[in-house]
C-alpha positions in Angstrom: -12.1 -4.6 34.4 -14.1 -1.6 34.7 -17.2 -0.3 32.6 -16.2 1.1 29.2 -17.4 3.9 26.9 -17.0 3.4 23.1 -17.8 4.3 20.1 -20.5 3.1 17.8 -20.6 2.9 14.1 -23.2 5.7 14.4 -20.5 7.7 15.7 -22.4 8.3 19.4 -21.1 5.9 22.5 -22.5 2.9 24.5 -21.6 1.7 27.3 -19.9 -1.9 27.9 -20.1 -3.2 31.2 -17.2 -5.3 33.0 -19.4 -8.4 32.8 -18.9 -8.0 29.0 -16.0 -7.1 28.8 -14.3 -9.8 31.2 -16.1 -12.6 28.7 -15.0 -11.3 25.7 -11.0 -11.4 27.2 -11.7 -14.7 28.2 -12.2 -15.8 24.9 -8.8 -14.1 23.8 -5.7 -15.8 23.6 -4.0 -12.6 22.6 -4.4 -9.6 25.1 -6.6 -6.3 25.3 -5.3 -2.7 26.2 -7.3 0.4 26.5 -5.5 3.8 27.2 -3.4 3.8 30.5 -1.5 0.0 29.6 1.6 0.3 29.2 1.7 -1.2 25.4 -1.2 1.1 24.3 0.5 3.8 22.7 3.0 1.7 20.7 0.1 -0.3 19.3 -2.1 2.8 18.3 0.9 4.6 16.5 1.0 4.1 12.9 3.9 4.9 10.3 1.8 8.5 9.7 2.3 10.9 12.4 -0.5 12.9 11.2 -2.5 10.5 12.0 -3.4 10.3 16.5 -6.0 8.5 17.2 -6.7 6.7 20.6 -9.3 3.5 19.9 -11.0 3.0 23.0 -9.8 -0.9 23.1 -7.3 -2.9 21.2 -7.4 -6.6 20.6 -3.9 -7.5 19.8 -4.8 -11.2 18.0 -2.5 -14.3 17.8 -5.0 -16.4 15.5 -7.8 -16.4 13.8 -10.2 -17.6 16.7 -9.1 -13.9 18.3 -10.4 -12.0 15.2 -13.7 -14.1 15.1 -14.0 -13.2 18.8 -13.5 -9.8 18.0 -15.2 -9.3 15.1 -18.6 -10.8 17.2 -18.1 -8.2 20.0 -17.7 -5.1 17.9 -20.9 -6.4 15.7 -22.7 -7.3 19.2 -22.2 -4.2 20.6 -22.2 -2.0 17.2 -18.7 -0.6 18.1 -16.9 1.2 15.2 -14.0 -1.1 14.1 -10.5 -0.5 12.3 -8.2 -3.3 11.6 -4.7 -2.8 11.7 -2.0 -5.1 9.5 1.1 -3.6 8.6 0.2 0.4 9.9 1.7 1.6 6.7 -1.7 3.2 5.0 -1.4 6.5 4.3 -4.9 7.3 5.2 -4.3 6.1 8.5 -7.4 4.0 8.6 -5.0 0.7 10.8 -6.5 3.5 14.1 -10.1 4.2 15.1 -11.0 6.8 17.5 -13.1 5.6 20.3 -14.1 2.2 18.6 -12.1 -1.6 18.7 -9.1 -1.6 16.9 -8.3 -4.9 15.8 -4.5 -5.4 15.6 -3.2 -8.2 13.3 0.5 -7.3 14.1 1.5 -10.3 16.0 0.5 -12.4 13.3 3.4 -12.7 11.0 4.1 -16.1 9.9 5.9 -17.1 6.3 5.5 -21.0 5.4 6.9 -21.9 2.1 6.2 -24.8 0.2 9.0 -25.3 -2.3 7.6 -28.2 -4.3 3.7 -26.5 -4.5 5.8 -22.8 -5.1 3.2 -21.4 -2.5 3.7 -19.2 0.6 1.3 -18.9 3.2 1.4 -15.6 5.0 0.0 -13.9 8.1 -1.5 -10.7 8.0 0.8 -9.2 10.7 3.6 -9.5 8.6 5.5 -7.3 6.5 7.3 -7.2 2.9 10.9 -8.2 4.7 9.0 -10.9 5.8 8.0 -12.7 2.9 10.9 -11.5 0.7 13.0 -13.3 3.5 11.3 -16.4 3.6 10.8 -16.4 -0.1 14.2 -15.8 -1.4 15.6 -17.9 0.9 14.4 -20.4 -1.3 14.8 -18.5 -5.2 10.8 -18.1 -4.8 8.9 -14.6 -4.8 6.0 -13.3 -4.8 5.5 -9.6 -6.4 5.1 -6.7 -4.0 5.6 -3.4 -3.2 9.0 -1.0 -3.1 9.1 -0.5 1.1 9.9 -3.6 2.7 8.0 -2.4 5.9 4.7 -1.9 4.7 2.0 -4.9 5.3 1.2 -7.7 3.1 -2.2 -7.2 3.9 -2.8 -3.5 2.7 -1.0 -3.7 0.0 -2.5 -6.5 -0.9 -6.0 -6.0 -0.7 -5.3 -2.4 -2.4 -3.7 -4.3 -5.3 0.3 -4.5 -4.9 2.6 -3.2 -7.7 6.9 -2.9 -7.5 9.9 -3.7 -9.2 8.9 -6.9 -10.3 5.1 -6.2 -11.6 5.6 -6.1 -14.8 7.0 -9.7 -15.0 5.1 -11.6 -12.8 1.6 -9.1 -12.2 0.1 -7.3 -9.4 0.3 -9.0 -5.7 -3.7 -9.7 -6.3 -2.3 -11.5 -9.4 -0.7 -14.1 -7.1 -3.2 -14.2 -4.8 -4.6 -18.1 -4.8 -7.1 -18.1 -1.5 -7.7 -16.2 1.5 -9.0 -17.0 4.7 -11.5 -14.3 6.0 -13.6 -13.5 8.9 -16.5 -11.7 7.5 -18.8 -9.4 9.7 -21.1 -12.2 10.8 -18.1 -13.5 12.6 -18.1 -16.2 9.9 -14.2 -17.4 9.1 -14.4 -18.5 5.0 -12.4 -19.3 2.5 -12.4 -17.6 -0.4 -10.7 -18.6 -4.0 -11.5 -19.4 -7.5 -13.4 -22.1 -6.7 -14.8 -21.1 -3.1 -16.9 -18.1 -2.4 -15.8 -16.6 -5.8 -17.7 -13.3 -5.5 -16.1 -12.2 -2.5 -12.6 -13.4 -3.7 -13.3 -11.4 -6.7 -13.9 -8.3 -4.3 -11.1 -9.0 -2.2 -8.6 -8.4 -4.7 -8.3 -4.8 -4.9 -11.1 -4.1 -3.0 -9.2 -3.2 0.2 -10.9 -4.1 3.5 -14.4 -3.5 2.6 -15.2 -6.9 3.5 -14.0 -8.4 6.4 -10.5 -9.6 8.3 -8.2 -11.2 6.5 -6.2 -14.1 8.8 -4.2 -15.9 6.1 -3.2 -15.2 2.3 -2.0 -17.6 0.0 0.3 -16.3 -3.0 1.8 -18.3 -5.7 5.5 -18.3 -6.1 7.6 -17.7 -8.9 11.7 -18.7 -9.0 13.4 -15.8 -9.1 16.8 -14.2 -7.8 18.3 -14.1 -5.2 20.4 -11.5 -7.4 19.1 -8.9 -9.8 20.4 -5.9 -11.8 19.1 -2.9 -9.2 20.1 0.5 -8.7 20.2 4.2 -9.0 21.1 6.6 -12.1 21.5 10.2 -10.6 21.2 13.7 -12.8 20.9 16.8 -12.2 17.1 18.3 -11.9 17.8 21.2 -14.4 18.4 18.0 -17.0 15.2 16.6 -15.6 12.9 17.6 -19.4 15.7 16.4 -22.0 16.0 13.3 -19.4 12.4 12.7 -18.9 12.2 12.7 -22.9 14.3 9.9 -23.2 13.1 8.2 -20.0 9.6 8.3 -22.1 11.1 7.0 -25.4 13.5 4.1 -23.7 10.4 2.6 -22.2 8.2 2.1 -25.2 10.5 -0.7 -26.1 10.7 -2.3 -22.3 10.8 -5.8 -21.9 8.8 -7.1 -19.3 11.7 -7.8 -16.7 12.6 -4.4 -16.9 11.3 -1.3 -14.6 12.4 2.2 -13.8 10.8 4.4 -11.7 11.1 8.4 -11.1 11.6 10.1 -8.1 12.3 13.9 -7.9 13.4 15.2 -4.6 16.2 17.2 -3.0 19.4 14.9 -3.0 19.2 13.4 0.5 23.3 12.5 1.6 23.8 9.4 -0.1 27.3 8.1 0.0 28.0 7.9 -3.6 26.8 11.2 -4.4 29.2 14.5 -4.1 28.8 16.4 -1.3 28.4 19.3 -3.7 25.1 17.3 -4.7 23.7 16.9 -1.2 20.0 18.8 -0.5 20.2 19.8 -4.3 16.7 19.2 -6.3 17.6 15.7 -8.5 15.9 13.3 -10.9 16.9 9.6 -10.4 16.4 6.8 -12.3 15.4 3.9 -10.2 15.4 0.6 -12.0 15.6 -3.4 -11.6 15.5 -5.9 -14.2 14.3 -9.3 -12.9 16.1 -11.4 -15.2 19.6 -12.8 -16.1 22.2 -10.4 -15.3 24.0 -9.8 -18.5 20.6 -9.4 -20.6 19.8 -7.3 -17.8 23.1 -5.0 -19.0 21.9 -4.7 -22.6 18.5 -4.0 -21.3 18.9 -1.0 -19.1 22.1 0.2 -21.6 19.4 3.2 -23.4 18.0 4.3 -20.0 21.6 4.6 -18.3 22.9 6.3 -21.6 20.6 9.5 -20.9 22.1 12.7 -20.0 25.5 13.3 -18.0 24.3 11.7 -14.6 26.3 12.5 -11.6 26.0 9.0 -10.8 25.5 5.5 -12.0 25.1 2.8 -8.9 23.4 0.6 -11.0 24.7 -3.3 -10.5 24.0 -6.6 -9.2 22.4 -6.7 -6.1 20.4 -9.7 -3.9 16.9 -8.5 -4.2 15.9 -8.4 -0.5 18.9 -5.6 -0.1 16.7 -3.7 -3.2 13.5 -4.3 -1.9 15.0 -2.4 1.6 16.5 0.5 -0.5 14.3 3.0 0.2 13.6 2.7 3.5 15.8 5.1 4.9 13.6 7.6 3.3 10.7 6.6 4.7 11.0 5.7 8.6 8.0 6.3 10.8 7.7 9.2 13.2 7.2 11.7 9.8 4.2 13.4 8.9 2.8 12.4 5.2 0.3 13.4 2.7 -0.1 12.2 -1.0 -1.9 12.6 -3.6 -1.7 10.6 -6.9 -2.6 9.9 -10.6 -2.8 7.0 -12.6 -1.2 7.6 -16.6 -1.8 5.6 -19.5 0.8 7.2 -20.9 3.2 10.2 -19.3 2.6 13.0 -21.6 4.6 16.1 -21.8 2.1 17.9 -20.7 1.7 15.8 -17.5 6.1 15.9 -17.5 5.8 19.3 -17.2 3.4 19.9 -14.5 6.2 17.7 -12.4 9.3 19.7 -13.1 7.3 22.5 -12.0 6.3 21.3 -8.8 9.8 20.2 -7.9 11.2 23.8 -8.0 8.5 25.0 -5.3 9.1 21.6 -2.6 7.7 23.0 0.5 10.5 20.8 2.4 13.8 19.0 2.0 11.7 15.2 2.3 8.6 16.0 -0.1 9.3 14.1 -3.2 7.3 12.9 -6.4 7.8 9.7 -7.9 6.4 7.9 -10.9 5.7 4.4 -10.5 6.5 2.4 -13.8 4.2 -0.6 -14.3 2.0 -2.2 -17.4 3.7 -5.3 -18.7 2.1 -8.4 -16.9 -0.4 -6.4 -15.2 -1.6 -4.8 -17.9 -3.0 -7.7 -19.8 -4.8 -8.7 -17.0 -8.8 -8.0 -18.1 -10.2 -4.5 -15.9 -13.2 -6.8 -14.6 -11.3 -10.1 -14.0 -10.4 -8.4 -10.1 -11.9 -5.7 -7.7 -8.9 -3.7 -9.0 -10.0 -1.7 -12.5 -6.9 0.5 -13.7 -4.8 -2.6 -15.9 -4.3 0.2 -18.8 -2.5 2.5 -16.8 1.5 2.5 -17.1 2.6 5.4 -15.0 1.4 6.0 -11.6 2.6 9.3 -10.1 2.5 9.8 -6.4 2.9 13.1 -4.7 4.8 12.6 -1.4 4.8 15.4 0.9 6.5 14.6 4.1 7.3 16.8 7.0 8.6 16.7 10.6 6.7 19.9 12.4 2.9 20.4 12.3 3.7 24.4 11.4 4.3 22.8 7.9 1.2 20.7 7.7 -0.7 23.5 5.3 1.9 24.1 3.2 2.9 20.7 2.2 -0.7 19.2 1.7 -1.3 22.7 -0.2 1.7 21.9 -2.3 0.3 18.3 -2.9 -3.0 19.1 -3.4 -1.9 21.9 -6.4 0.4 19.4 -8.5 -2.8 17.2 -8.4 -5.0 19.5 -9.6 -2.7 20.5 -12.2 -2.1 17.2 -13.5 -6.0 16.0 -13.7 -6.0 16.7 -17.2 -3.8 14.4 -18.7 -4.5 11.2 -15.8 -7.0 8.6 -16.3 -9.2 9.0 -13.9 -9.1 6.7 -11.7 -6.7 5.7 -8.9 -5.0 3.4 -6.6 -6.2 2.7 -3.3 -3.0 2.7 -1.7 -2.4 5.9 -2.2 -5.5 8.0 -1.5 -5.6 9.9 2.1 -8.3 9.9 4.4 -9.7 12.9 2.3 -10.2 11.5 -0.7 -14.0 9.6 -0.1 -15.0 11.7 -3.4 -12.7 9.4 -5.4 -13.5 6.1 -4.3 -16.5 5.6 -7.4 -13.7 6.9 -9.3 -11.1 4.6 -8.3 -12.9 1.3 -9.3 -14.6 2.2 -12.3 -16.5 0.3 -13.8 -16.1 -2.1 -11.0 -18.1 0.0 -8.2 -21.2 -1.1 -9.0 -20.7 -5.4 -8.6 -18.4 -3.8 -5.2 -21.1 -2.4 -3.8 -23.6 -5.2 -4.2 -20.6 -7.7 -2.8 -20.7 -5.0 0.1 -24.1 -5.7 0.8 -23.9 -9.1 0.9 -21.1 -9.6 3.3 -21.4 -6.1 5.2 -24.9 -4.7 5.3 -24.2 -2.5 8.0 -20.9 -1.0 7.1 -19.3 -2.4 10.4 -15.3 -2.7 8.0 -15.7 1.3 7.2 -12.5 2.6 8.3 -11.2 2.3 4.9 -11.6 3.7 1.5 -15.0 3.1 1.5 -17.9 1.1 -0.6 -21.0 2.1 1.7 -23.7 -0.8 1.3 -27.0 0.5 0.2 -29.1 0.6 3.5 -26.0 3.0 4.6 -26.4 5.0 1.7 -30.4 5.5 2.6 -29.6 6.2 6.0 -27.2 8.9 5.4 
């Protein structure tokens, strides 16, 4: 193995030589690439095509004696460092340039203990994975809406879906992680073990160190669930926001409906008439018994003249893989997002506006429905501040050809703007780009502060900053 060049966390290079690097991929029983293997472009592409970065080396782990091992090396050597789970983050931050990539991919185990209701999870694997362990058993644990995004993002970032307003946020489930921290140390970390950074953990994001195994408590649930779409037409889109506004304020907790405004992509059950034609749907799920589930959803699917109702039972791993279609990888993304307490007129408006000037026939906005559960959680009881918000609006541009890239993230960036005067102020993790440092004080409220004093404790030297990031204070005075 020949002498390497790589990045530092000071951004400069230094020099590994073969010596070093032979020992460290002895210690490995995963494998190493750098550019010219044959599997070194697969592992460096992420579900952003924006994003095209080329890390100088990749550890691809099989355990969590790998990530210790890398961990070490990158700190030994000061190498800049991303660590790559799922490879769903918008922000791209799974892909360093010129630094160690450490790729958790291969690490997807599910183990479910029926009798405990507890799944322990790998942080390779995805959504489909743990639905399809889970369900196979009437268990779940809360998650997100794509079933090929990464446990451990979404996780760390918080985790909301179709089922958060039951059962809470995926940090809400979240009984113990094991993490390799970046003194190459591999802890555990619960309610009754290392408290502090479990605290951080949840909701944090990776700020402070590798996770190699979550543990989520299970609820019963399913396998079948009232799911589906209720089409109309955009120009209906302010009487039926109105009413989508006014159905909710008497929601149970089972019951969720999202937003998404797009051009009508050529679903089978809509017209032909219909297809690439601007649309509001009504995307809901109750998690509950299937006839209460009827009577619950009966004043959202009475809105309007819709031009279609798919709204039925469904098994809730086919739900959970609903939208997928719209969001493959090889597409180039950019959002930009607001939390709500509540989805004022004012804010309504601001959306139907944006909608008639989409930039492309994939950009989309969506408003995430959530509160219930999550929402009586206490702002400082996690990492994870925003438990008063209800609404969460995301603004999806997505494109195929890089002539479009400043007139999507332009559109984006506007409808944000725009909106800022009726959001609360802070935001989700999840869904910031790499652009949006400025917001990360923002985003945790009056949780930065006890995060950055957990960030100097387990990361002095910032070595987990491909992220959104809490910079330690000896970073901050070195800036």
């Amino acid at each position: 193995m020949n002498t390497m060049s790589l990045t530092t966390l000071e951004r400069g290079k230094t020099t590994v030589d073969a010596a070093a690097l032979e020992a460290f991929s002895a210690q490995l029983r995963g494998k190493m690439l750098s550019e010219g293997d044959a599997a070194y472009d697969e592992a460096r592409t992420v579900w952003n095509a924006t994003v095209d970065r080329r890390p100088g080396l990749i550890v691809c782990c099989v355990g969590a004696s790998d990530v210790v091992s890398a961990v070490n090396f990158a700190r030994e050597n000061r190498l800049l460092v991303s660590v790559r789970g799922g490879g769903h983050n918008i922000a791209g931050s799974a892909v360093c340039d010129g630094g160690l990539m450490i790729d958790l991919s291969l690490m997807r185990s599910v183990r479910v203990d029926v009798a405990a209701r507890r799944a322990w999870v790998g942080p390779g694997a995805t959504l489909a994975d743990v639905d399809k362990e889970t369900q196979a058993f009437g268990l779940v644990v809360p998650t997100g809406i794509n079933s090929t995004t990464g446990i451990s993002g979404l996780t760390l970032g918080g985790g909301f879906g179709w089922i958060t307003r039951k059962f809470g946020l995926t940090i809400d489930n979240l009984a113990s992680v094991d993490v390799v921290t970046a003194d190459g140390k591999l802890l555990r970390a619960s309610q009754t073990e290392n408290l502090d950074l479990f605290w951080a953990l949840r909701g944090g994001g990776g700020n402070f160190g590798v996770v190699t195994a979550f543990e989520f408590e299970l609820h019963e649930f399913g396998p079948q669930v009232l799911a589906g779409l209720v089409v109309h037409p955009f120009a209906d889109a302010e009487k039926v926001l109105r009413e989508y506004r006014k159905a909710l304020e008497t929601a149970p907790d089972e019951l969720t409906c999202w937003v998404v405004m797009r051009q009508a992509p050529p679903l089978p059950f809509l017209p032909a008439e219909w297809h690439g034609k601007e649309v509001l749907v009504l995307a809901m799920c109750y998690c509950g018994d299937i006839e209460a589930g009827e009577k619950a959803t009966q004043k959202l699917r009475a809105i309007g003249t819709p031009i279609a109702d798919v709204v039925g039972p469904s098994p809730f791993t086919g739900w959970q893989q609903a939208f997928d279609p719209l969001l493959t990888p090889g597409a180039r993304n950019y959002w930009k997002s607001h939390d709500f307490t509540e989805f004022s007129e004012e804010a309504a408006a601001v959306v139907r506006g944006a909608i008639a000037k989409l930039p492309g026939p994939e950009c989309e906005i969506f408003i995430g429905h959530v509160g219930g559960a999550a929402g009586r959680v206490k702002a400082d009881a996690t990492a994870f501040p925003q438990r008063s918000s209800h609404f969460v609006m995301n603004v999806h541009a997505r494109w195929r050809e890089p002539t479009m890239d400043k007139a999507c993230t332009d559109w984006a960036r506007s409808i944000y703007e725009a909106a800022k005067p009726y959001a609360a102020g802070t935001a989700y993790v999840n869904f910031m780009p790499e652009d949006e440092v400025d917001r990360v004080e923002a985003a945790y409220g009056g949780n930065h502060r006890r995060l950055l004093e957990i960030k100097q404790r387990y990361d002095p030297l910032n070595l987990f900053r491909m992220n959104q990031n809490l910079r330690p204070k000896e970073s901050l005075r070195a800036a």
